[in-house]
N, C-alpha and C positions, 0 to 999 in steps of 0.2 A: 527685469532681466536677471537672470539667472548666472551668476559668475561662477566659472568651471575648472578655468585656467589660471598658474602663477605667475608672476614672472619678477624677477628683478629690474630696478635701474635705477642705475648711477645718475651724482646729478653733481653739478660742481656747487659748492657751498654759496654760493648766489641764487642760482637755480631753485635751492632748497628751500631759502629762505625766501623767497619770492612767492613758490607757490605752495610754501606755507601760510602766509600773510594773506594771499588770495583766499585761500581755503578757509580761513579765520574770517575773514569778512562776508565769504559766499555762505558760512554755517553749511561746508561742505568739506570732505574727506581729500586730499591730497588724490588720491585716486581716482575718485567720480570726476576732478578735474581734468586728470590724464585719460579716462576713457572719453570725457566730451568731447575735448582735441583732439580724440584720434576722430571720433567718428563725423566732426566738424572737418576735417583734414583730407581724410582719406577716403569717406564714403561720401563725398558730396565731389568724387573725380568723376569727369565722363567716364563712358564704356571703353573710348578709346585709350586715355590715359594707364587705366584699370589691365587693359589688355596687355600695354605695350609692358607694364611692369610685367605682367604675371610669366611672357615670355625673355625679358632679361633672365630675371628668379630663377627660369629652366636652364638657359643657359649654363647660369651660373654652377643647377647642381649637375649639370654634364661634364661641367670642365673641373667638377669637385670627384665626381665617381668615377670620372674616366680621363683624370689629366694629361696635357699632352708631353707634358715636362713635369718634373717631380714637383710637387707643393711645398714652401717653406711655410709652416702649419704655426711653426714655436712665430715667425714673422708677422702671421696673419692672427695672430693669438692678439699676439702684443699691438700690432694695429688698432686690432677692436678694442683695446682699453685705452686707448688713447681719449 
């Protein structure tokens, strides 16, 4: 597999150290671990599951492009680092 894409993530110093330790025992990369759980996670959902997300997601960027009330953005900033 051909990797394309970057991304960050935060992990609480538990977190790190755990799937550090896995990673050390599997003679695998902290990363190959995170892309197996996702694809363990997320690509073994039914169709239907797959669907119902991909129409939330749209929602979402409707009421992000076209709000019905003003967005509190600094609110939803600091949410997602939570």
């Amino acid at each position: 597999m051909q990797l394309k894409r970057r991304t960050n993530l935060l992990l609480s110093e538990e977190d790190y150290r755990l799937l550090s330790s896995i990673a050390t025992k599997k003679e695998k990369t902290m990363g190959q671990l995170i892309r197996e759980a996702i694809r363990k996670t997320y690509f073994s959902m039914k169709r239907a599951e797959k669907q119902k997300i991909s129409e939330e997601v749209k929602k979402g960027w409707k009421l992000l492009l076209n709000p019905q009330k003003k967005l509190d953005y600094k609110g939803l900033i600091d949410y997602g680092r939570k």
